[in-house]
OpenMM code with the backbone's topology and positions (N, CA, C; nanometers):
from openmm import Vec3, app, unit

residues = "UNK UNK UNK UNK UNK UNK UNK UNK UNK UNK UNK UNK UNK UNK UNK UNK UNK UNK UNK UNK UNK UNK UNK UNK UNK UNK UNK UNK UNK UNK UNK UNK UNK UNK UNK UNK UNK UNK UNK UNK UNK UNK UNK UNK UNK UNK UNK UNK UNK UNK UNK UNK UNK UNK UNK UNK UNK UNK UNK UNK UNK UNK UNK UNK UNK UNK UNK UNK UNK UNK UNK UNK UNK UNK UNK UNK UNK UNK UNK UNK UNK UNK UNK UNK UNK UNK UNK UNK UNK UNK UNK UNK UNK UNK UNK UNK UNK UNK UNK UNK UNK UNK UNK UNK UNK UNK UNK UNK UNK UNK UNK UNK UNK UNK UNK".split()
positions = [
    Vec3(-1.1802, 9.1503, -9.7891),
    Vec3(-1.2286, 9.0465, -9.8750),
    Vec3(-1.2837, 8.9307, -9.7942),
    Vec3(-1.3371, 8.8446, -9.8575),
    Vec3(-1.3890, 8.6961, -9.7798),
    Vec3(-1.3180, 8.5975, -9.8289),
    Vec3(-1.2627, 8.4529, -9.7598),
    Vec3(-1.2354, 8.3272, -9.8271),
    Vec3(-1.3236, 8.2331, -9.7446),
    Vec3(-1.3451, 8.0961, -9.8439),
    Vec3(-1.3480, 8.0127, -9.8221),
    Vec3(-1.3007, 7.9518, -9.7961),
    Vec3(-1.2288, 7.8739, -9.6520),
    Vec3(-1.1731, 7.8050, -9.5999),
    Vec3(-1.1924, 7.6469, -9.6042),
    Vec3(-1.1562, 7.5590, -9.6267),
    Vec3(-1.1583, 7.4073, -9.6373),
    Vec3(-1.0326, 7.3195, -9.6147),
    Vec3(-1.1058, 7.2478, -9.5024),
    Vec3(-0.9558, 7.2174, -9.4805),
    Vec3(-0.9330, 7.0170, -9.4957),
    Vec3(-0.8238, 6.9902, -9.4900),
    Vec3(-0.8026, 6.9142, -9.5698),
    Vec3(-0.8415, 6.7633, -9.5290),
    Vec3(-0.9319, 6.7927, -9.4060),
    Vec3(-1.0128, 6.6990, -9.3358),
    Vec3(-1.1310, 6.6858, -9.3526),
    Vec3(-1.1603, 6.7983, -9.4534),
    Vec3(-1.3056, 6.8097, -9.4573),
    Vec3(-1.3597, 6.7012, -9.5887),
    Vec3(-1.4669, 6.6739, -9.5428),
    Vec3(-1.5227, 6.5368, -9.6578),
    Vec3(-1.4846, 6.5531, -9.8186),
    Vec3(-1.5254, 6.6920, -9.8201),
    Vec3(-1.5644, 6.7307, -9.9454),
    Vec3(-1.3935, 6.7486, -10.0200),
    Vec3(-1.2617, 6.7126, -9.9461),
    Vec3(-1.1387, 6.7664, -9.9738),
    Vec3(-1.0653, 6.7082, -10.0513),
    Vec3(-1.0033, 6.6911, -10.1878),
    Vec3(-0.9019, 6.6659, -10.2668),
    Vec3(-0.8561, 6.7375, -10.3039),
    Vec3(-0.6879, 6.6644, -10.2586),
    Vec3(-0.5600, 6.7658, -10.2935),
    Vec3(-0.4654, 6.6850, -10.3775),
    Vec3(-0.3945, 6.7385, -10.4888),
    Vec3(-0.2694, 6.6459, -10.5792),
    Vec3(-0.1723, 6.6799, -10.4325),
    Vec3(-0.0885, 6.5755, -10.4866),
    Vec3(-0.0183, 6.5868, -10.3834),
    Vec3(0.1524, 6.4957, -10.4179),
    Vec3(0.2627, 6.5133, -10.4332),
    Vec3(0.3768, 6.4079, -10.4574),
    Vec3(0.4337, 6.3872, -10.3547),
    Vec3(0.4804, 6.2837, -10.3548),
    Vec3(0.5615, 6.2193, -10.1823),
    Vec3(0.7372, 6.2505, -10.2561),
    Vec3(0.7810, 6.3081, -10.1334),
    Vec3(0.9663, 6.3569, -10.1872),
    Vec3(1.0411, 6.2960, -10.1363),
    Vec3(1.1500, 6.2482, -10.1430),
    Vec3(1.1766, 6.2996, -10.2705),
    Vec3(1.1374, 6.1912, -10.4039),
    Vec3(1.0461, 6.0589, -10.3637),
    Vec3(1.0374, 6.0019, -10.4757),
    Vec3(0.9394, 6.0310, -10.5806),
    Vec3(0.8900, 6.1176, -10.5926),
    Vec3(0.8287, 6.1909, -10.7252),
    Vec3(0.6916, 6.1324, -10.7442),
    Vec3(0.6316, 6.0085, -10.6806),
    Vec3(0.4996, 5.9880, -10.6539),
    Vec3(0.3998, 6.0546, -10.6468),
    Vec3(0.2866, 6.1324, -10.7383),
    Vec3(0.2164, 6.1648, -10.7448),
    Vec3(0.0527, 6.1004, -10.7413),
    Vec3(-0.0245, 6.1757, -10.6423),
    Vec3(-0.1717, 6.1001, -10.6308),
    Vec3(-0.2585, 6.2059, -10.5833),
    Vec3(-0.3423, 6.1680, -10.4896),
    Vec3(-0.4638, 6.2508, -10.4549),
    Vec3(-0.4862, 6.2286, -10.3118),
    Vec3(-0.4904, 6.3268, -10.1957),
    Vec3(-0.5169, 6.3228, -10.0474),
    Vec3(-0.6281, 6.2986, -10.0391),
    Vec3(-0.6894, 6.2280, -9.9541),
    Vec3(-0.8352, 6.2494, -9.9397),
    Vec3(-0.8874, 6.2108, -9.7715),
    Vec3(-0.9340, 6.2485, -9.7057),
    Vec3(-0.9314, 6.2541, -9.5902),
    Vec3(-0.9920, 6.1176, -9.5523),
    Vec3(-0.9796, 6.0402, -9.4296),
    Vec3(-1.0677, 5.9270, -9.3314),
    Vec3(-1.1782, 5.9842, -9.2860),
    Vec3(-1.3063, 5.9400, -9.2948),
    Vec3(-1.4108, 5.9791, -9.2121),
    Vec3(-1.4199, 5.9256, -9.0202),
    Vec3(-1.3849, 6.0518, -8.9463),
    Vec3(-1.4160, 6.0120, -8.8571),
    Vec3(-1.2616, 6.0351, -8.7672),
    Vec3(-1.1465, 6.0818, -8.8592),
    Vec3(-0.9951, 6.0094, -8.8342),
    Vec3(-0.9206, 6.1477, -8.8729),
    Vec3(-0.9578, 6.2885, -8.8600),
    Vec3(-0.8951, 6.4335, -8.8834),
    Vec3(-0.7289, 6.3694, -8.8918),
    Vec3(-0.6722, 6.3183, -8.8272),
    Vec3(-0.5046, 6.2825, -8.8292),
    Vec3(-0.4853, 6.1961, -8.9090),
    Vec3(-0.5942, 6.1412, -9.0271),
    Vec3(-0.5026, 6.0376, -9.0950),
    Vec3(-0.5962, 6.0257, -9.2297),
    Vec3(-0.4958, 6.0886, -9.3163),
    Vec3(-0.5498, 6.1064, -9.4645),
    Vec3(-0.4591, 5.9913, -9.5372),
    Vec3(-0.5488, 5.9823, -9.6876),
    Vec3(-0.5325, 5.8154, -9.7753),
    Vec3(-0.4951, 5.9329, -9.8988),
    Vec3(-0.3379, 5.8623, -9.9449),
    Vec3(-0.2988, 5.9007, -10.0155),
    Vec3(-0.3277, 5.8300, -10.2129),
    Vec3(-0.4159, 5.7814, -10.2336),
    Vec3(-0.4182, 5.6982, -10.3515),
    Vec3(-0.3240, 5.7710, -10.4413),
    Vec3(-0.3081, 5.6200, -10.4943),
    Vec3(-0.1932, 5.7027, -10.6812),
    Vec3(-0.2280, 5.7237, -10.7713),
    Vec3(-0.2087, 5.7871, -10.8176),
    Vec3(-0.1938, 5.8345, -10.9945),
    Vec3(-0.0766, 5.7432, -11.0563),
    Vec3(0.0453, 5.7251, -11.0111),
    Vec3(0.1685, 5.6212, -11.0700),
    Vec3(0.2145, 5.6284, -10.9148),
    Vec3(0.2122, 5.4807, -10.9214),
    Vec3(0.2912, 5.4078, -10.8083),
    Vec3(0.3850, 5.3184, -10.8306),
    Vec3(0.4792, 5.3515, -10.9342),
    Vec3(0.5935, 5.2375, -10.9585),
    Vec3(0.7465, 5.2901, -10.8811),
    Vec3(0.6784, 5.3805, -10.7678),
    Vec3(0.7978, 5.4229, -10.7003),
    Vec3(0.7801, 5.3020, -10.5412),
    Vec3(0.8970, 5.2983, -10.4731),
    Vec3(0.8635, 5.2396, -10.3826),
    Vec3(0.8852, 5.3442, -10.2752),
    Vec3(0.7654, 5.3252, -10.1727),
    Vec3(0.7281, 5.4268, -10.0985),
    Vec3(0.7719, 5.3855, -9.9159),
    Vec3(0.7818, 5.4552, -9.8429),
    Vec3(0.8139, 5.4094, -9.7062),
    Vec3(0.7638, 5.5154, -9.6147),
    Vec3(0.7875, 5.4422, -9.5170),
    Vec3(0.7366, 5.5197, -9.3868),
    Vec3(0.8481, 5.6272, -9.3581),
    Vec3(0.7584, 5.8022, -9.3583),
    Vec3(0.8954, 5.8848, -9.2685),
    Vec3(0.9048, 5.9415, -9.4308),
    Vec3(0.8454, 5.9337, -9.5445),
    Vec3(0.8483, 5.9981, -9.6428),
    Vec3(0.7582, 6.1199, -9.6129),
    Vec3(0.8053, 6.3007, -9.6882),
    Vec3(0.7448, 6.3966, -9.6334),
    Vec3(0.6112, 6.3337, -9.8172),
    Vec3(0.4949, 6.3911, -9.7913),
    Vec3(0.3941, 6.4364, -9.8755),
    Vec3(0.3750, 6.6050, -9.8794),
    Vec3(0.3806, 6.6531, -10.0168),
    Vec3(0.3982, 6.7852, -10.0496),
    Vec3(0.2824, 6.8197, -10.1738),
    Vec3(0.1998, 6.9596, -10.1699),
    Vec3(0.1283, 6.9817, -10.2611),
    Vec3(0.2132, 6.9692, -10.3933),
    Vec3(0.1244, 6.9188, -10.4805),
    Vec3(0.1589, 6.8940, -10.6222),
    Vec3(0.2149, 7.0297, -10.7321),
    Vec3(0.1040, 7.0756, -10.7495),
    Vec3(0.0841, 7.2008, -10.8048),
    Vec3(0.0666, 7.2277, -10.9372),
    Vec3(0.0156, 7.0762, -10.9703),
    Vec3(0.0643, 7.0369, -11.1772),
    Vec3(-0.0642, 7.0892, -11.2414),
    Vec3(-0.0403, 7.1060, -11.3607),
    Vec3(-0.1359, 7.1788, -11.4098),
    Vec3(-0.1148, 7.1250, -11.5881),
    Vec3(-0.2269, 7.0892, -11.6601),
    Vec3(-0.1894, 7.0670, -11.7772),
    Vec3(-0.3320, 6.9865, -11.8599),
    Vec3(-0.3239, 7.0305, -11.9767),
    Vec3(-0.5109, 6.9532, -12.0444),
    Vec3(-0.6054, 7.0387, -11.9485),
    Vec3(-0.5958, 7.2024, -11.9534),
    Vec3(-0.7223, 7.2529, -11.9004),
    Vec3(-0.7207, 7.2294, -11.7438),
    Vec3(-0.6644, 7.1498, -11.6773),
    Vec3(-0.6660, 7.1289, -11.5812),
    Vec3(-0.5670, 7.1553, -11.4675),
    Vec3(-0.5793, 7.2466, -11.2916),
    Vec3(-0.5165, 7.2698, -11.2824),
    Vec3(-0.5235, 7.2912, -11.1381),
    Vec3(-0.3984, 7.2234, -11.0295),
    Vec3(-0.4206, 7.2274, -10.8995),
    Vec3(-0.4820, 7.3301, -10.8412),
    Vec3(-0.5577, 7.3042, -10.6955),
    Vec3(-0.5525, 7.4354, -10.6228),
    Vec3(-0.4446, 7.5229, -10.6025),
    Vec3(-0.3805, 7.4332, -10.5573),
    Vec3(-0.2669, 7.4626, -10.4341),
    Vec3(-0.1338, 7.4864, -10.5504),
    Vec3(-0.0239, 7.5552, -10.4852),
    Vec3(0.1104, 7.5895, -10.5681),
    Vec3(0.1662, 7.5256, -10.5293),
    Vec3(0.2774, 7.4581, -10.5959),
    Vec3(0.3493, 7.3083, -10.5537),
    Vec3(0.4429, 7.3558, -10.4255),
    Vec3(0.4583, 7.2324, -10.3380),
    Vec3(0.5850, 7.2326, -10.2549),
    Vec3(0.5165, 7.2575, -10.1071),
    Vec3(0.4119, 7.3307, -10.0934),
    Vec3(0.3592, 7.3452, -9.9721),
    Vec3(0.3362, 7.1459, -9.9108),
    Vec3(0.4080, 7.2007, -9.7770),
    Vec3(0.3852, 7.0566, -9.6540),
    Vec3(0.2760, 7.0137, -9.6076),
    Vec3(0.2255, 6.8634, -9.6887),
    Vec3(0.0927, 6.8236, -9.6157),
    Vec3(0.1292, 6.7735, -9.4983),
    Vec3(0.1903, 6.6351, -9.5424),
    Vec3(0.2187, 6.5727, -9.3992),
    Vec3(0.3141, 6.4627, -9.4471),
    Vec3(0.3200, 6.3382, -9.3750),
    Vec3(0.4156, 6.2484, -9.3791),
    Vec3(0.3647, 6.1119, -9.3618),
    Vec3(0.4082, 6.0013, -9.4575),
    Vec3(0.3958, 5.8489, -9.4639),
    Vec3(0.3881, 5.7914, -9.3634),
    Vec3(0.2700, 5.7415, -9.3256),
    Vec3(0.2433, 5.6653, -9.1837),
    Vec3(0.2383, 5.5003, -9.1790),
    Vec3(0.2109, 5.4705, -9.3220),
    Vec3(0.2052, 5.3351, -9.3553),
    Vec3(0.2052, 5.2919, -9.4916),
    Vec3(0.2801, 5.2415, -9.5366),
    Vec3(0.3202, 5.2041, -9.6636),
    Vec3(0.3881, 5.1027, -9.7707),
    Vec3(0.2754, 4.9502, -9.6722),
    Vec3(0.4027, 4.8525, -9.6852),
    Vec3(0.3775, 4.8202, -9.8297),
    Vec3(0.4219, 4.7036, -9.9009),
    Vec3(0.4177, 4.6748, -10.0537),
    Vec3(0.3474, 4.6282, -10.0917),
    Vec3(0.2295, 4.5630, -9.9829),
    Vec3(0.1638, 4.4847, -10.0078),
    Vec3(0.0324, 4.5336, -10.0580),
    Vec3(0.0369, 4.6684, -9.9804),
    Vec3(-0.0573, 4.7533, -9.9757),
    Vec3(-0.0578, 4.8490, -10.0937),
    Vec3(0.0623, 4.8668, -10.1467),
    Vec3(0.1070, 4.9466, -10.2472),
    Vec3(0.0456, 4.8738, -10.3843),
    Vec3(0.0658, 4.7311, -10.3821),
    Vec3(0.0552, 4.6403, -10.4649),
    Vec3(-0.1154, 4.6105, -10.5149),
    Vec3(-0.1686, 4.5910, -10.3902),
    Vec3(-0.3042, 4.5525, -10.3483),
    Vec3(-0.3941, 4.6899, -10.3835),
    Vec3(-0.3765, 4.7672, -10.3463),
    Vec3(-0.4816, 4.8894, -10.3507),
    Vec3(-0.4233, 5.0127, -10.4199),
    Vec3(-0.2940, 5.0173, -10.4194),
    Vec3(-0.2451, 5.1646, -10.4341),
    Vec3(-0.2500, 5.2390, -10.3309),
    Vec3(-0.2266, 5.2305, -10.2073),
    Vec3(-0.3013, 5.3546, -10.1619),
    Vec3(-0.1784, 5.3440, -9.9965),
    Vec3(-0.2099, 5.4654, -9.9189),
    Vec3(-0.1077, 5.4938, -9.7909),
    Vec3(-0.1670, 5.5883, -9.7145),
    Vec3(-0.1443, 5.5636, -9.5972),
    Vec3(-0.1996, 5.6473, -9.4522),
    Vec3(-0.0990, 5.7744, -9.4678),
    Vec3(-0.1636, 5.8639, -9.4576),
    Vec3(-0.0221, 6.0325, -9.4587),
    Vec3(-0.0763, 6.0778, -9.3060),
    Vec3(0.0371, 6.0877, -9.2391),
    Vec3(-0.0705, 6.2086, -9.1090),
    Vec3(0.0067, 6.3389, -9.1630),
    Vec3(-0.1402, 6.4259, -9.1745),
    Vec3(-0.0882, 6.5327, -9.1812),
    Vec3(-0.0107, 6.6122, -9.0435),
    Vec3(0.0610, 6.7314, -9.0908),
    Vec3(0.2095, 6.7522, -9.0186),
    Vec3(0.1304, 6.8944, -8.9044),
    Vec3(-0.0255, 6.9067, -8.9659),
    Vec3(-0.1034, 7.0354, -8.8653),
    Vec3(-0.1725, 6.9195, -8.8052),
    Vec3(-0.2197, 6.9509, -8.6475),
    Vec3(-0.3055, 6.9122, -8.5995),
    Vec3(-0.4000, 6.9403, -8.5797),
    Vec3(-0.5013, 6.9004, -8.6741),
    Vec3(-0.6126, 6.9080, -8.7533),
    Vec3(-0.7353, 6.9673, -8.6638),
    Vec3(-0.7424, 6.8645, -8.5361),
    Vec3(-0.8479, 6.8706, -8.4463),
    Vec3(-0.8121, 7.0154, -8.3360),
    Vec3(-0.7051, 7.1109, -8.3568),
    Vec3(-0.6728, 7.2046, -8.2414),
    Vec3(-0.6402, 7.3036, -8.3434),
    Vec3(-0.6478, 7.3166, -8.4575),
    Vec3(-0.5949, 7.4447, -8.5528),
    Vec3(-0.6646, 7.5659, -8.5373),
    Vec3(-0.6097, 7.6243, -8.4864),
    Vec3(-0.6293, 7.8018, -8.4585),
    Vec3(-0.6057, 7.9129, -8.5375),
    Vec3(-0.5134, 7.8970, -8.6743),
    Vec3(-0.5022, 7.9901, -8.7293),
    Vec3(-0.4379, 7.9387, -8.8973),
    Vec3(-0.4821, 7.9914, -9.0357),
    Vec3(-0.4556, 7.9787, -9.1247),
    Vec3(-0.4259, 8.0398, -9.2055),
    Vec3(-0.3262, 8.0235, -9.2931),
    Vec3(-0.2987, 8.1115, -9.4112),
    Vec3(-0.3982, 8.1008, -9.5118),
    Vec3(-0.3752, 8.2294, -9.5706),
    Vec3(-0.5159, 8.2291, -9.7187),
    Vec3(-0.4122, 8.2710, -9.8427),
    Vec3(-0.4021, 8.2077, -9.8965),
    Vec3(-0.3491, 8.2184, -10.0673),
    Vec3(-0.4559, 8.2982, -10.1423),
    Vec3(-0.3531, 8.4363, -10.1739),
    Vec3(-0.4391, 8.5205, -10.2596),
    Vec3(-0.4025, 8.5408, -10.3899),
    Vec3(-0.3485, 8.4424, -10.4313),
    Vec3(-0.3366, 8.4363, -10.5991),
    Vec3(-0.1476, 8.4703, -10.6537),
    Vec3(-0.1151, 8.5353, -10.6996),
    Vec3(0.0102, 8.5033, -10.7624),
    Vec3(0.0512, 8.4395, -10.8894),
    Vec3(0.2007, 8.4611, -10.8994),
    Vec3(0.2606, 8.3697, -10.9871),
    Vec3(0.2560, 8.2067, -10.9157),
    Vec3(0.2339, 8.1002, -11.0018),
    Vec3(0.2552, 7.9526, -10.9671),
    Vec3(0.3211, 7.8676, -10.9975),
    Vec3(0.4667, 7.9764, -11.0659),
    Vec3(0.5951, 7.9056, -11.1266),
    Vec3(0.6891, 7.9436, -11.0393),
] * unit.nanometer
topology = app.Topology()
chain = topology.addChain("A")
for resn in residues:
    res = topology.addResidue(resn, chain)
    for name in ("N", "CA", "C"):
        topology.addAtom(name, app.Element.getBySymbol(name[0]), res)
């Protein structure tokens, strides 16, 4: 078979994504220019968030609409997340937990159950 590969640095990339264990749900979206450091914006941010928190695929699905990815898979981890910033923009530095710029080999998701 063939896949399309995209990875989560690439421009074109949004992923749901919840930070654990505080249940924060938003959207990854990569830095131009910055492969090690993706912007986590929110969907609900009335959790308080910190540095050293893991970020994990979402996997929610609901109204027709419905992640790529199957929940629980490891993006990466909270790099910056003070309140001010939380307050001000919504939004947080994640480095992802692959190193983006040296990745040699990937898994391909070929469909399944997503419960």
């Amino acid at each position: 078979g063939v896949s399309k590969v995209t990875l989560i640095s690439d421009h074109s990339s949004r992923v749901s994504v919840k930070v654990v264990p505080a249940g924060s749900m938003g959207i990854v979206t990569p830095t131009v220019g910055e492969p090690n450091t993706l912007v986590l914006s929110f969907l609900n941010s009335d959790k308080n968030l910190h540095k050293g928190q893991d970020v994990v695929t979402a996997g929610w699905h609901g109204e027709g609409i419905e992640a790529r990815f199957p929940p629980n898979i490891p993006v990466g981890e909270i790099t910056k997340a003070s309140v001010i910033v939380q307050e001000a923009t919504e939004k947080v530095n994640v480095r992802p937990y692959a190193d983006l710029r040296n990745l040699g080999t990937v898994q391909v998701l070929t469909g399944g159950s997503r419960k």
